[in-house]
TORNU-262284 format. One record per residue: y, z, x of N, C-alpha, C, CB in turn; residue in one letter. Coordinates in steps of 0.2 Angstrom, whole numbers. Glycine has a CB too. Layout:
BEGIN
MARLO;Y;Z;X;Y;Z;X;Y;Z;X;Y;Z;X;A
...
//
This chain:
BEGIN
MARLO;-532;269;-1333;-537;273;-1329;-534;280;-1328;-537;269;-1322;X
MARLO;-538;284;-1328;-537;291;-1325;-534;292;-1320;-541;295;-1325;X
MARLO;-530;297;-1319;-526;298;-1313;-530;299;-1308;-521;303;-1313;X
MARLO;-535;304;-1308;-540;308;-1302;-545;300;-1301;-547;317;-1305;X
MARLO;-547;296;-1307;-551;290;-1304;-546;284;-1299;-554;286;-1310;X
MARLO;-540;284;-1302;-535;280;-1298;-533;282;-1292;-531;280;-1300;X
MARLO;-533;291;-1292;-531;291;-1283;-538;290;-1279;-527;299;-1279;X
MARLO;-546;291;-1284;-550;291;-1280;-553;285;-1278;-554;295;-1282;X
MARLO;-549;280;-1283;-552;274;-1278;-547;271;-1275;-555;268;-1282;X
MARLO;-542;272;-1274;-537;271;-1270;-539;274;-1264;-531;272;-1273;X
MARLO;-540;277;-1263;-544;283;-1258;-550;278;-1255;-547;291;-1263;X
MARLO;-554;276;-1258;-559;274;-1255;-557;268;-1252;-565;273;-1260;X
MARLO;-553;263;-1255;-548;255;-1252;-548;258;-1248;-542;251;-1253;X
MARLO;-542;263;-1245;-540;264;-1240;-544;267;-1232;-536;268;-1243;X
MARLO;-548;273;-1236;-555;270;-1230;-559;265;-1228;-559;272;-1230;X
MARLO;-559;262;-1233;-562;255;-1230;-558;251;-1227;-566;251;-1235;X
MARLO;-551;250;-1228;-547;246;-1226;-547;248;-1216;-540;247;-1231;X
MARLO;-547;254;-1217;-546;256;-1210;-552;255;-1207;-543;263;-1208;X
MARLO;-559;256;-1209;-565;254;-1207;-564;245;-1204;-570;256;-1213;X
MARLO;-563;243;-1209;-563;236;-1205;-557;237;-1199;-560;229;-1211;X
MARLO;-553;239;-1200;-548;237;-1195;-548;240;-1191;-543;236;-1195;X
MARLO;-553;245;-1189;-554;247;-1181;-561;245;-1180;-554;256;-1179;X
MARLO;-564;240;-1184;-570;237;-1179;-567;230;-1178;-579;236;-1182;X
MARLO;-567;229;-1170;-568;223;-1167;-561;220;-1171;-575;220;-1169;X
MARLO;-553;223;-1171;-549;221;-1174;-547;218;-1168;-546;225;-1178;X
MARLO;-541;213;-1170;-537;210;-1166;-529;210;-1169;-540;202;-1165;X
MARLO;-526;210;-1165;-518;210;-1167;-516;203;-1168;-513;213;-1162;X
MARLO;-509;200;-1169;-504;197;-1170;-505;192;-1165;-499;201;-1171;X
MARLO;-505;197;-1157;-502;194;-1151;-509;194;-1147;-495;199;-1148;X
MARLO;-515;197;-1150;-522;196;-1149;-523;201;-1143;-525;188;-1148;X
MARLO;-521;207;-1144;-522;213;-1140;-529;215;-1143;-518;218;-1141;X
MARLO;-534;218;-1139;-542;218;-1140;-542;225;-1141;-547;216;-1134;X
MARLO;-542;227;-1146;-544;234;-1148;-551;237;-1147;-543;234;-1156;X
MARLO;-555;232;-1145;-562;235;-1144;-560;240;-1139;-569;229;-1142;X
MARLO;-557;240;-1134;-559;244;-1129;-554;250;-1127;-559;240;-1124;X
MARLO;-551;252;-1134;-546;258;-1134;-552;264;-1133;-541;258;-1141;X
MARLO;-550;271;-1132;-555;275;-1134;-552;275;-1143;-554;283;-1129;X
MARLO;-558;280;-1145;-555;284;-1152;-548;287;-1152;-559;292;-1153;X
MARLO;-549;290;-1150;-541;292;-1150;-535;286;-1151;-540;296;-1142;X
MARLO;-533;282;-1145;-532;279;-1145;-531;275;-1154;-535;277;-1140;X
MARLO;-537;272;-1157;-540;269;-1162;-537;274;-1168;-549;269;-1161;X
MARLO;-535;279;-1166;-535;283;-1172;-525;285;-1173;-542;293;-1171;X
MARLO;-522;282;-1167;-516;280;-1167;-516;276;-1171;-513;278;-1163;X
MARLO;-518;269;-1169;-517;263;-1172;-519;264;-1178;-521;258;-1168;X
MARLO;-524;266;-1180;-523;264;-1189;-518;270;-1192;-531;265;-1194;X
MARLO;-515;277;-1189;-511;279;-1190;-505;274;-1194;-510;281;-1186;X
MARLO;-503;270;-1189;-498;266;-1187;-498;260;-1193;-498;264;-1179;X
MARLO;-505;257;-1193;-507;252;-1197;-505;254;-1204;-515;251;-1196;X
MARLO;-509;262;-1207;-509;264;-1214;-499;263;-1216;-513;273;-1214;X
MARLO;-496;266;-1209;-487;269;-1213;-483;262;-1214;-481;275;-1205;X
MARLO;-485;256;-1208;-484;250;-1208;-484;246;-1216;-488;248;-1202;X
MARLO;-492;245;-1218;-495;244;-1226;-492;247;-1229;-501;245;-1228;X
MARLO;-489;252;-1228;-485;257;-1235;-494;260;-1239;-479;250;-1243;X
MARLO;-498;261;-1236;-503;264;-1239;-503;271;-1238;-509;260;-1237;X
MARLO;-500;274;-1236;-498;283;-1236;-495;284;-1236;-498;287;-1233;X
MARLO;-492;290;-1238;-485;294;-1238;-482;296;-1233;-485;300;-1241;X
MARLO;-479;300;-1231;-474;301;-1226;-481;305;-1222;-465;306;-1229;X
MARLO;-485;309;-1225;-487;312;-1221;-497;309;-1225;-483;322;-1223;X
MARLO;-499;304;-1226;-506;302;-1225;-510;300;-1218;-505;298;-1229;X
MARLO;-516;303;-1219;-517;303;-1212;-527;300;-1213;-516;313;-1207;X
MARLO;-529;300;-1207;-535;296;-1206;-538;300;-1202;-534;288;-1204;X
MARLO;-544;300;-1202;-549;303;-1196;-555;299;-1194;-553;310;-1199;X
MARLO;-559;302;-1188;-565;300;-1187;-571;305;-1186;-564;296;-1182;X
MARLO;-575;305;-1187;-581;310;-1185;-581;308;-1177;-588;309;-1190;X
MARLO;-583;314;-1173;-587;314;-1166;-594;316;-1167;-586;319;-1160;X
MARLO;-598;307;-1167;-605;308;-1168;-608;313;-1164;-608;303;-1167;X
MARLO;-612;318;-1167;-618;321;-1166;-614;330;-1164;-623;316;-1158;X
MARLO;-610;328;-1163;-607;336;-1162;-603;340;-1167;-603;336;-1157;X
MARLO;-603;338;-1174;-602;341;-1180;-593;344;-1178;-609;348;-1182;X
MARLO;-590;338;-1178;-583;339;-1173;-582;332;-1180;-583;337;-1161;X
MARLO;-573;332;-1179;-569;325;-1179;-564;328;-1178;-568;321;-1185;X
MARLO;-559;321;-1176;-553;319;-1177;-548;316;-1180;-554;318;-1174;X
MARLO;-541;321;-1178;-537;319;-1184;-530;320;-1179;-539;324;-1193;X
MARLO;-526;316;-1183;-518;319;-1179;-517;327;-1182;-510;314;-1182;X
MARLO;-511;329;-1180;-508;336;-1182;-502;333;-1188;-505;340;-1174;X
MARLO;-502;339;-1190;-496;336;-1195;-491;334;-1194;-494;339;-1201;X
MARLO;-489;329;-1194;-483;322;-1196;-484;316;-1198;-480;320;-1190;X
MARLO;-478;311;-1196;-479;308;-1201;-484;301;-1199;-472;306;-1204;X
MARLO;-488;298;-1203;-492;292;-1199;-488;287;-1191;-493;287;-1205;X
MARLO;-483;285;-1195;-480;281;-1190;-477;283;-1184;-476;278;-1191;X
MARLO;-479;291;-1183;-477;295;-1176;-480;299;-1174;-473;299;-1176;X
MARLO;-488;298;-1174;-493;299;-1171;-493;297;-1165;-497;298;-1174;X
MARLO;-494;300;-1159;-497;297;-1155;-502;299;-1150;-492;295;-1152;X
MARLO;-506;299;-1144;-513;299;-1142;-512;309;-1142;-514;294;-1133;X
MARLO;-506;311;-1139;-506;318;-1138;-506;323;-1145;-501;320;-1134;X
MARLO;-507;318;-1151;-505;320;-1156;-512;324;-1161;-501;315;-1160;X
MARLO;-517;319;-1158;-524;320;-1160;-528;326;-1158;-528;314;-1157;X
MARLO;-529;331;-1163;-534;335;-1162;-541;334;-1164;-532;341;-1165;X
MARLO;-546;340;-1159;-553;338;-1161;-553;344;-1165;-560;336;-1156;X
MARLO;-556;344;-1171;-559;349;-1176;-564;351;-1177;-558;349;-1182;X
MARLO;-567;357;-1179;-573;358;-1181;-575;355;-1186;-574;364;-1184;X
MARLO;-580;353;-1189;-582;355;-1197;-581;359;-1200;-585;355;-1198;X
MARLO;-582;365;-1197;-582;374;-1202;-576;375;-1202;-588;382;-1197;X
MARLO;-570;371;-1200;-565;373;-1197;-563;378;-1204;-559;366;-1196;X
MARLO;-558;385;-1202;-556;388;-1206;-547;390;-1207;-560;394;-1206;X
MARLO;-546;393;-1215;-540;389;-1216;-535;393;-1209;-537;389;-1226;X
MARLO;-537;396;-1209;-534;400;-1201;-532;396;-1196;-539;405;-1196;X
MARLO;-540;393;-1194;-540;391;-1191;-535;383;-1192;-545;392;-1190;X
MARLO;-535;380;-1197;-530;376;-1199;-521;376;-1197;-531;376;-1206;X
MARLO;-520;383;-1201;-513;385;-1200;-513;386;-1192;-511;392;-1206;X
MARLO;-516;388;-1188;-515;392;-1179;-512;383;-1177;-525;397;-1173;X
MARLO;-518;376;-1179;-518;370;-1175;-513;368;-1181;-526;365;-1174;X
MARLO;-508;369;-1185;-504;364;-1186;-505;360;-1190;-502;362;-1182;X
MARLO;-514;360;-1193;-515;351;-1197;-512;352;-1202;-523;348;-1199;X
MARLO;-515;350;-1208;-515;347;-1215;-517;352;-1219;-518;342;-1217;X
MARLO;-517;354;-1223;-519;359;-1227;-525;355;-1230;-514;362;-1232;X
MARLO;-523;348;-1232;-531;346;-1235;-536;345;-1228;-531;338;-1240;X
MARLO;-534;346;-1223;-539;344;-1221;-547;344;-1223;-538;345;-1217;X
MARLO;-548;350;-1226;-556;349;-1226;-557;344;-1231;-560;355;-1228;X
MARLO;-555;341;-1233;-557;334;-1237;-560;329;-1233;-552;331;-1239;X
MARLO;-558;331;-1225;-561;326;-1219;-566;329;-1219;-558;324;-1211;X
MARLO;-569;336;-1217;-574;339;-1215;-578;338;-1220;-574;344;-1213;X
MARLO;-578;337;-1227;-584;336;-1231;-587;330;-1232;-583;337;-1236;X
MARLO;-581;326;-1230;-585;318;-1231;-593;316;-1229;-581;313;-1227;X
//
């Protein structure tokens, strides 16, 4: 398999993996995740992805804020040291200025085109 088809479906697993496991997930010790906010939710599969070994020192996850052409994403570090104060809300149009001033990811717009 080609390398760009291999990370790109590995890419896709990986969102879906986290899709399932921020709906209506349950833990180990059957802590109810329904009722975290986003933010919150967007720890946890932080934590989930570094845990799986499904990302690098620095792979990250987002969410969209429906209807307001917004998401969310940590700041750059490493997944398993994310935590609720770590989560910024982004533009969509975000610019790469504006990237480097908040500290994210340089890919980030890979979230904003999705």
């Amino acid at each position: 398999m080609e390398a760009g088809k291999k990370s790109s479906s590995r890419c896709w697993w990986v969102s879906l993996v986290c899709l399932l496991l921020l709906t209506q997930m349950k833990s180990a010790v059957a802590q109810d995740y329904s009722t975290l906010d986003v933010r919150e939710k967007l720890v946890v599969a932080n934590k989930i992805l570094a845990m799986e070994g499904l990302v690098g020192p620095f792979g990250h996850v987002s969410v969209r804020v429906e209807g307001e052409g917004k998401f969310r994403i940590s700041d750059h570090r490493s997944p398993n040291e994310v935590t609720v104060d770590h989560i910024k809300e982004v533009e969509i149009e975000i610019t790469p200025e504006a990237v480097e001033d908040q500290g994210l990811y340089r890919e980030v717009f890979i979230h904003s085109c999705i």
